[in-house]
Each structure stands twice: as C-alpha cells, then as structure tokens.
ROMAR-424894 format. One line per 5 residues: number of its first residue (from 1); for each residue y, x, z of N, C-alpha, C. Coordinates in Angstrom, 1 decimal. Layout:
BEGIN
NUM> Y X Z Y X Z Y X Z ~ ...
//
This chain:
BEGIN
1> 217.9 127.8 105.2 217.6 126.4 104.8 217.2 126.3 103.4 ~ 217.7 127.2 102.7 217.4 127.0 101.3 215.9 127.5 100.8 ~ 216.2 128.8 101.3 214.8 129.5 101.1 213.5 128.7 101.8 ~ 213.5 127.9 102.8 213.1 126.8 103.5 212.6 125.6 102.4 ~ 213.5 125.3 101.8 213.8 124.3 100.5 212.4 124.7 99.4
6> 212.9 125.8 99.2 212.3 126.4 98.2 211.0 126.6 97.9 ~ 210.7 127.4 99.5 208.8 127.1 100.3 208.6 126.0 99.7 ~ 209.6 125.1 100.1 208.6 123.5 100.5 208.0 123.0 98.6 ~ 209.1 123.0 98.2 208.9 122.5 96.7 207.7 124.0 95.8 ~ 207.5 124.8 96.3 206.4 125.7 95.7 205.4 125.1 96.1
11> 205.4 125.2 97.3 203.7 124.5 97.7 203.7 123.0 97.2 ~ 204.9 122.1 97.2 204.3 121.1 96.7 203.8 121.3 95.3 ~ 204.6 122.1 94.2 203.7 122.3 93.0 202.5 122.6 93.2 ~ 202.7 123.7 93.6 201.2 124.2 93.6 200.2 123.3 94.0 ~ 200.4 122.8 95.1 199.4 121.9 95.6 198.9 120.6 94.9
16> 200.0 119.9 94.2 199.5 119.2 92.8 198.9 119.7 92.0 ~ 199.0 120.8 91.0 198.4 121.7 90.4 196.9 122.0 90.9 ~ 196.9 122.1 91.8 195.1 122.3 92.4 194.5 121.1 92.5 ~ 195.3 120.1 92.3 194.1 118.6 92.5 194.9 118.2 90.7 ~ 195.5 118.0 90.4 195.8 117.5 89.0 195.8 118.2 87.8
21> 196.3 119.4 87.7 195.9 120.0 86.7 195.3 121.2 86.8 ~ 194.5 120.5 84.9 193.2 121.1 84.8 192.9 122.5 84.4 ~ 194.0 122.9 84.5 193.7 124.4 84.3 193.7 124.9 85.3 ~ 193.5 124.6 86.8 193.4 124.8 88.0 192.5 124.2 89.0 ~ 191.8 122.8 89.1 190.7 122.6 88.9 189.6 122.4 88.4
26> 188.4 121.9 88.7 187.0 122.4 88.4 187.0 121.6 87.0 ~ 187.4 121.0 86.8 188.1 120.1 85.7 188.0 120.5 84.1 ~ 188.3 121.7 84.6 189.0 122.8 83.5 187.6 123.7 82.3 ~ 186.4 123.2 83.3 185.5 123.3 82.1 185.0 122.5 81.4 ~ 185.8 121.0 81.4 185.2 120.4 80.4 185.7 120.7 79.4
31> 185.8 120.8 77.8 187.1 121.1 76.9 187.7 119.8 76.5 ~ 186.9 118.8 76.4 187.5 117.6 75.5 188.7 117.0 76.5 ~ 190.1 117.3 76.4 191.0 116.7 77.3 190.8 115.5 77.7 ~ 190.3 114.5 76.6 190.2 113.0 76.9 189.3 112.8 77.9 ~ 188.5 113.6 77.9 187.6 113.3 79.4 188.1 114.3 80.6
36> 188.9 114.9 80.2 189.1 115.4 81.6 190.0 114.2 82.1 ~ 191.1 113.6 81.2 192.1 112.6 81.6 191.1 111.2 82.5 ~ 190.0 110.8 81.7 189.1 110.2 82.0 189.1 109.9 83.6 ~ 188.2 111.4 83.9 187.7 112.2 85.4 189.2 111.8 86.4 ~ 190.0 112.4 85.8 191.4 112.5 86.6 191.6 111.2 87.1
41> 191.7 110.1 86.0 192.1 108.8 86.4 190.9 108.2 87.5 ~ 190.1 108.2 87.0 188.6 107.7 87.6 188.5 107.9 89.4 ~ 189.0 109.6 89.7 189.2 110.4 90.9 190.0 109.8 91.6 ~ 191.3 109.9 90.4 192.8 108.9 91.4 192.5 107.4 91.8 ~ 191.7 106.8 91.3 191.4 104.8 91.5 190.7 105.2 92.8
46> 189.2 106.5 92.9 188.5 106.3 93.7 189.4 106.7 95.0 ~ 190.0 107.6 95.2 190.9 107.6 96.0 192.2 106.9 96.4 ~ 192.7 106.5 95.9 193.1 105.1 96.1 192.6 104.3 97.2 ~ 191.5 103.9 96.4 190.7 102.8 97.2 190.1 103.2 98.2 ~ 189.8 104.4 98.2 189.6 104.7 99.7 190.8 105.0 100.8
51> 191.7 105.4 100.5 192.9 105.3 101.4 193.2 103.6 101.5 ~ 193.0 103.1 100.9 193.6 101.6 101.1 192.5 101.3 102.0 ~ 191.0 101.6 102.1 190.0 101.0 103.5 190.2 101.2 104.4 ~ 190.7 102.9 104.5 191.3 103.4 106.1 192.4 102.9 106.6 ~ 193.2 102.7 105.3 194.8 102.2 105.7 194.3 100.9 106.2
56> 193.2 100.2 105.6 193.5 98.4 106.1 192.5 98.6 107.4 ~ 191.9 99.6 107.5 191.2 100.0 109.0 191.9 100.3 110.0 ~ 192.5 101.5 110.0 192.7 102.3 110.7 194.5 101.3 111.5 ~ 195.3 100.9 110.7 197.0 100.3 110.7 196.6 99.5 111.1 ~ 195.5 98.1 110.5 194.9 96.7 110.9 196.1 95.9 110.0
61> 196.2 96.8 108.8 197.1 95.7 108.0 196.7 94.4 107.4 ~ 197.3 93.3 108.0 196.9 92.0 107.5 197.5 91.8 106.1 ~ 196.8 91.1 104.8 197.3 91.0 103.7 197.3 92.5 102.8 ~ 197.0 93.3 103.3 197.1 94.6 102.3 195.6 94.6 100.8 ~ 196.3 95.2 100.1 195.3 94.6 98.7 195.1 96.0 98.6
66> 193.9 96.3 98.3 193.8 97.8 97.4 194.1 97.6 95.9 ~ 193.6 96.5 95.2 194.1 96.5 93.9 195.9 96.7 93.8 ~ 196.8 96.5 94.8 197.9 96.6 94.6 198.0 98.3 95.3 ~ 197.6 98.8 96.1 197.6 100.1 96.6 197.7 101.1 95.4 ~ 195.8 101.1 94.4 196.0 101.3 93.2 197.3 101.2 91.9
71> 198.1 100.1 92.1 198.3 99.8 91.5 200.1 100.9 91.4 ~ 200.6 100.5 92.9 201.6 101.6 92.8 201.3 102.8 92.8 ~ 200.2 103.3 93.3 199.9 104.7 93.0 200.0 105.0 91.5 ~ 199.5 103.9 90.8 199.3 104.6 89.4 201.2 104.3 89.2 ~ 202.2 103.2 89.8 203.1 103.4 89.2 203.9 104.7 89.3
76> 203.6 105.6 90.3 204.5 106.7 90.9 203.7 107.7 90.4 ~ 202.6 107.4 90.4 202.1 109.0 89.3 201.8 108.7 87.7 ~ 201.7 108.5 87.3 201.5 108.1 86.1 202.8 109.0 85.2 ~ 204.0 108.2 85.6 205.3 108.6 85.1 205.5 110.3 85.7 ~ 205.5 110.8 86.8 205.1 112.3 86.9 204.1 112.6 86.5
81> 202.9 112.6 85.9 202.1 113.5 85.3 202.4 113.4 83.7 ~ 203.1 112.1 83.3 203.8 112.4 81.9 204.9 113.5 82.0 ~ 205.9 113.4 82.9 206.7 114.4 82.9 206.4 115.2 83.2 ~ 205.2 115.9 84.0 205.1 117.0 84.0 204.4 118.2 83.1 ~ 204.0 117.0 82.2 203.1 117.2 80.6 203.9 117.0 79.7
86> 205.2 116.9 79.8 206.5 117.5 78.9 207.1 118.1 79.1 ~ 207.6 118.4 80.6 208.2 119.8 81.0 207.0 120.8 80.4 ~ 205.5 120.9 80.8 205.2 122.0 80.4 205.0 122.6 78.9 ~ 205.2 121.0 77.8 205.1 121.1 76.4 206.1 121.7 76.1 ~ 207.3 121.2 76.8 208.8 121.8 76.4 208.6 123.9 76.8
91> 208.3 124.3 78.1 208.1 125.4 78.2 207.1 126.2 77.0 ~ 206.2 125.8 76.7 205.1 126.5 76.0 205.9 126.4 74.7 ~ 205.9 125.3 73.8 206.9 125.3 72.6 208.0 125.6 72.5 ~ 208.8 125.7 73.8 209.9 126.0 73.4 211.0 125.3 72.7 ~ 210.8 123.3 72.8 211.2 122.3 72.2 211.0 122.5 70.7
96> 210.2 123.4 70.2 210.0 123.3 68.6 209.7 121.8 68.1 ~ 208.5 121.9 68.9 208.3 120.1 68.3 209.6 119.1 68.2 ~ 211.1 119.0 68.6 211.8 118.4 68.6 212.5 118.7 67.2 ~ 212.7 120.0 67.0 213.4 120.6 65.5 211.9 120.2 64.7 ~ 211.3 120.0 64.5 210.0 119.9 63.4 209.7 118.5 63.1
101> 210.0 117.8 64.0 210.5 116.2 64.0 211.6 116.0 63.5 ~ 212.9 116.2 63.5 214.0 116.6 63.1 213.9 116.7 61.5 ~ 213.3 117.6 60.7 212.6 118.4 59.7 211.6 117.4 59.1 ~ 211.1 116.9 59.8 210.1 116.0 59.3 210.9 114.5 58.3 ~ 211.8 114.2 59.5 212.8 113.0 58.9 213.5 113.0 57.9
//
C-alpha cells in the first residue's frame, strides 16, 4: 500500500512538472521568466475555459460560469505553484536567503 502511495504521488509530480514547470516544458527556451510566467498563466485561463465548454456541454450544467471555473482554478493553483517555487528555492539555497534577511535587519 505504501509503495502504491508512493507511485501515485511521483507521477503526480512529475506529471505537473511536464505541463508547469519550465525546466521541463517547451517553455524553457524562453529565458525571460516573466514571460514564461506570462505563457503559463495565459495556457492555464485557455484551458480553463475550455474545460468549462465541455463541462457546460457534455454534464448540461445549468448556471455554470467559466469566469468562475477560471477563477477557482486559479484559486487552487496559484497557492501550489507559489509553494512549489519555495519548496524548490528552499532546496537550491538551502534557506540561505532566510539567514541573509536575518543579516540584513
């Protein structure tokens, strides 16, 4: 069961990693981060919005909004792709930036 566990949470990284981050998608030759952040966001809205056509197609949801579809998507990813862009700052630095802040004050 564990090792079961384990599978499951690898491939879910990984499998974000191949659509979100850009050292793993096609992404990753732009250099200026701000536009890859740009692209990212831009990809996530269009996608979105297209899951919210099928969803109000395909379910026959009455009252369903894509602007609100968008809207929690960005609430649930937004806050994980920040965390996941401080877990990885924290790995690479090694929390230096926290003692240098610290130092700073």
């Amino acid at each position: 069961m564990i090792e079961t566990m384990k599978k499951l949470i690898y491939w879910v990284v990984n499998s974000w990693r191949v659509v979100m981050d850009n050292r793993y998608n096609p992404l990753r030759h732009i250099k200026d981060p701000s536009i890859q952040g740009y692209f990212t966001m831009a990809l996530f809205i269009m996608w979105s919005g297209y899951f919210g056509v099928v969803a109000l197609h395909w379910m026959n949801w009455i009252g369903y909004s894509i602007v609100w579809s968008i809207i929690i998507h960005m609430a649930v990813l937004i806050p994980i792709m920040v965390t996941n862009a401080v877990f990885e700052q924290a790995e690479k630095d090694g929390a230096n930036w926290v003692s240098s802040y610290k130092q700073e004050k």
